[in-house]
C-alpha positions in Angstrom: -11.9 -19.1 -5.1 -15.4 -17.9 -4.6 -16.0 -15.3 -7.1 -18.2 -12.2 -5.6 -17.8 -9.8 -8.9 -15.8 -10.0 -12.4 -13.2 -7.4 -11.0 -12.4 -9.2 -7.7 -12.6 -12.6 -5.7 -12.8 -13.1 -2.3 -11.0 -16.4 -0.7 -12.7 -19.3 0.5 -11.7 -20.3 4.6 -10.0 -23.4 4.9 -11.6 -26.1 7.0 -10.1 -25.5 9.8 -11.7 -21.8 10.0 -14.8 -23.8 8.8 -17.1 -23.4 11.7 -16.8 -20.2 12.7 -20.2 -19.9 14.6 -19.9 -19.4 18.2 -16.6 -16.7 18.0 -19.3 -13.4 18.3 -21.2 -11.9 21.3 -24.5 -12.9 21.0 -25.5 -9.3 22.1 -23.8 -7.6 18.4 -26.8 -9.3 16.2 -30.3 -8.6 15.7 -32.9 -11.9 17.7 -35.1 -11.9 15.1 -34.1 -15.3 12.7 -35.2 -13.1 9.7 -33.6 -10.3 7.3 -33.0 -7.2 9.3 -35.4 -4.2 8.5 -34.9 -1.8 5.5 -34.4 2.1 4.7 -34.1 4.1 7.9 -33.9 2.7 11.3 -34.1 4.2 15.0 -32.7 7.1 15.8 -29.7 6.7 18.4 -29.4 9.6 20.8 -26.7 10.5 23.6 -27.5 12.0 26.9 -24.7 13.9 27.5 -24.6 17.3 27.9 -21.5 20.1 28.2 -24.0 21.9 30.6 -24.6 19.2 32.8 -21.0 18.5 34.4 -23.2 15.3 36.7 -23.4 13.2 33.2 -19.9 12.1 32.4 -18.9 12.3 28.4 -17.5 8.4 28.6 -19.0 5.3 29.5 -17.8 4.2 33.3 -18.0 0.7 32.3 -15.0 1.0 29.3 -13.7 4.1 29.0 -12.9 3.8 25.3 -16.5 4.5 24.5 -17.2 8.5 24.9 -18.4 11.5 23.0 -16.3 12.3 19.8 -16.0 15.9 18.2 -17.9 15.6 15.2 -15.2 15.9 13.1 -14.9 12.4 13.5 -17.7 11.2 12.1 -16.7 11.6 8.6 -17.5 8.7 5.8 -16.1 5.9 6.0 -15.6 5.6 9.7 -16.4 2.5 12.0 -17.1 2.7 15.8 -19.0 1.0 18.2 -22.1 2.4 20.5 -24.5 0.9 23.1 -27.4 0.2 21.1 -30.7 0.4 23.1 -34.1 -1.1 20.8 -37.4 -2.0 22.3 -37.6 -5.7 23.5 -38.8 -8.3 21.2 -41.0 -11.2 22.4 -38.1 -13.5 20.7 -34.9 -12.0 22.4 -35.4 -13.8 25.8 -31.5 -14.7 25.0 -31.4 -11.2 26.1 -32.8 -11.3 29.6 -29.3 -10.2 31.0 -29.5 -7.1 29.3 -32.5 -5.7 29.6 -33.6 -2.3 31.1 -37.5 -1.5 32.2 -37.5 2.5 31.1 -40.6 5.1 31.1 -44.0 3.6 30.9 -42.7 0.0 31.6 -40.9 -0.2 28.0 -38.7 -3.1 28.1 -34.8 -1.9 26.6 -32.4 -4.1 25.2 -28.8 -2.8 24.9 -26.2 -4.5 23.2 -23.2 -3.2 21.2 -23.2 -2.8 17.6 -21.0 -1.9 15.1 -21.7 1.0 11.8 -19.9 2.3 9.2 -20.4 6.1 8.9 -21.9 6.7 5.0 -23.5 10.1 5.3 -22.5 13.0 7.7 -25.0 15.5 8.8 -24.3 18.8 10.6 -25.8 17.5 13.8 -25.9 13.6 13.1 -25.3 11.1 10.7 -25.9 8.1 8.6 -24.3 4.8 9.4 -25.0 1.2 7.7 -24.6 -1.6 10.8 -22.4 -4.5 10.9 -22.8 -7.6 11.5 -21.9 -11.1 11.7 -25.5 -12.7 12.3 -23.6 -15.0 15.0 -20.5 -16.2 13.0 -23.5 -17.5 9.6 -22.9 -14.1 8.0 -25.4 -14.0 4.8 -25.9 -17.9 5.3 -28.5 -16.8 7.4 -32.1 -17.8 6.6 -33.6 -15.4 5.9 -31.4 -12.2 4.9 -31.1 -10.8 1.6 -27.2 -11.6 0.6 -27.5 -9.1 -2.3 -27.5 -6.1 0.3 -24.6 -6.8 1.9 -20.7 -6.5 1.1 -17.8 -8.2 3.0 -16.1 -5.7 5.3 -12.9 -6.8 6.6 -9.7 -5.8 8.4 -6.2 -4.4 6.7 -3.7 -7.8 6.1 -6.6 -10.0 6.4 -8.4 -12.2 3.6 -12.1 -10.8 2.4 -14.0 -14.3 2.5 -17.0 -16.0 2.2 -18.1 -19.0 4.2 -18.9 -22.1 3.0 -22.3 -22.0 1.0 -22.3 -18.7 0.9 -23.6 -17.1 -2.2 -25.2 -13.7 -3.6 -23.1 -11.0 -2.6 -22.7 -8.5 -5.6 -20.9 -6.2 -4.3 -17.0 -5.9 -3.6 -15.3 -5.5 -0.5 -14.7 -3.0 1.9 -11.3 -2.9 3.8 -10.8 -1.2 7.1 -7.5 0.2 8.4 -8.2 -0.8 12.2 -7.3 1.8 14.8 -4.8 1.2 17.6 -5.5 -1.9 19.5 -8.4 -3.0 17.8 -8.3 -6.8 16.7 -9.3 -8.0 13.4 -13.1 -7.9 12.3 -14.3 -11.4 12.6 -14.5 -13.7 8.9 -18.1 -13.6 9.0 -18.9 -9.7 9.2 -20.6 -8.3 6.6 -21.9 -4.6 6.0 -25.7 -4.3 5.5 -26.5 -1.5 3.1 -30.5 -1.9 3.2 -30.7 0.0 6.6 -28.8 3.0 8.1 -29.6 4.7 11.1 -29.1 8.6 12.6 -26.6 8.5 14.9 -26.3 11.9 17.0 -22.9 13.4 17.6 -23.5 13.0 21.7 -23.2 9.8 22.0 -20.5 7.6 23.0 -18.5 5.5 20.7 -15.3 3.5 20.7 -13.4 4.0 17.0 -12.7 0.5 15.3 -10.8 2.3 12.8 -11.5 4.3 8.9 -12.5 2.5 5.5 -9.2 2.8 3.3 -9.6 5.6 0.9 -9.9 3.7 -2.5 -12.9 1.8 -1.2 -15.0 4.9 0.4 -16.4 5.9 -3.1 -17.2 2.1 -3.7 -18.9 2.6 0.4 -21.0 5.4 -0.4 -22.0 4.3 -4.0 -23.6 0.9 -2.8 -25.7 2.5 0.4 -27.1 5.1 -2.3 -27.9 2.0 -4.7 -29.9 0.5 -1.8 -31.5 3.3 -1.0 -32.5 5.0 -4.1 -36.2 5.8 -4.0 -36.6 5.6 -0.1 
């Protein structure tokens, strides 16, 4: 077993689930080969509008993604949303989706996954997802420390080979209907959150059981304390 904390282990894959590298989109993980950013990141922001009937509330390309009351934003809850961030001069594994917007800006969108750990009456607080393509915290770079495993309802909560420094426990998600399991290798980062507005349009992966949203909200506040 590979022990994460004195009050809980998580298991080690067999070999067979060994190399687990290439099983991601390359457009859910950061380009940069370092440790993501820290405290609060860019503001995501829908365009939809009730007044505006011309800007549909879903996205045409997969209709699961579209604007939620915000009564479902509470804590605890993961979703999906078209991330847009300004073009890095290392993401040219992006080139198929990138935008040119206002003033020439390059955009790149890809879709990422958060975990909802502060609501807001107009917005909230979410901590991203990620898998850093299939490595998790093996990553060079990254801080394992900040980080937890997230994982799916039935499945096993474990580390990859040579994986070491997670501190924290997990954090088990009940998945909503039709969703498939979170991949081994995703892992919440709790250094980072970012304001997402109520307007935008999500797809719901499904709720943090109840036992583990105290543990949820307890570790992003650790992080955080003093930002």
């Amino acid at each position: 077993m590979f022990q994460i904390s004195s009050q809980e282990t998580v298991v080690p894959p067999s070999n067979s689930r060994a190399e687990i590298v290439n099983l991601t989109l390359n457009n859910s993980e950061p380009a940069k080969n370092t440790a993501p950013d820290r405290g609060e990141g860019i503001s995501i922001e829908g365009k939809w509008n009730p007044n505006v009937p011309t800007i549909p509330h879903y996205e045409p390309l997969d209709k699961s993604f579209y604007v939620r009351h915000s009564s479902f934003f509470v804590e605890g809850k993961m979703f999906s949303v078209l991330f847009p961030e300004p073009l890095g001069s290392t993401a040219t594994q992006y080139n198929d989706s990138v935008s040119i917007v206002k003033f020439g800006v390059a955009i790149h969108s890809q879709i990422r996954r958060f975990i909802v750990v502060q609501r807001k009456p107009e917005f909230c607080y979410a901590c991203p997802v990620f898998t850093y393509g299939g490595r998790a915290t093996t990553k060079r770079g990254l801080r394992p420390w900040e980080h937890s495993v997230v994982h799916t309802t039935g499945t096993d909560a474990q580390l990859l080979p040579n994986e070491t420094g997670i501190k924290y426990l997990r954090i088990t998600v009940d998945p909503a209907p039709d969703v498939e399991p979170l991949h081994p290798a995703s892992r919440i980062y709790f250094g980072i959150h970012h304001p997402i507005q109520y307007n935008v349009r999500v797809k719901d992966l499904g709720q943090v059981i109840e036992p583990h949203v105290p543990r949820l909200l307890g570790y992003w506040v650790r992080e955080n304390k003093g930002m």
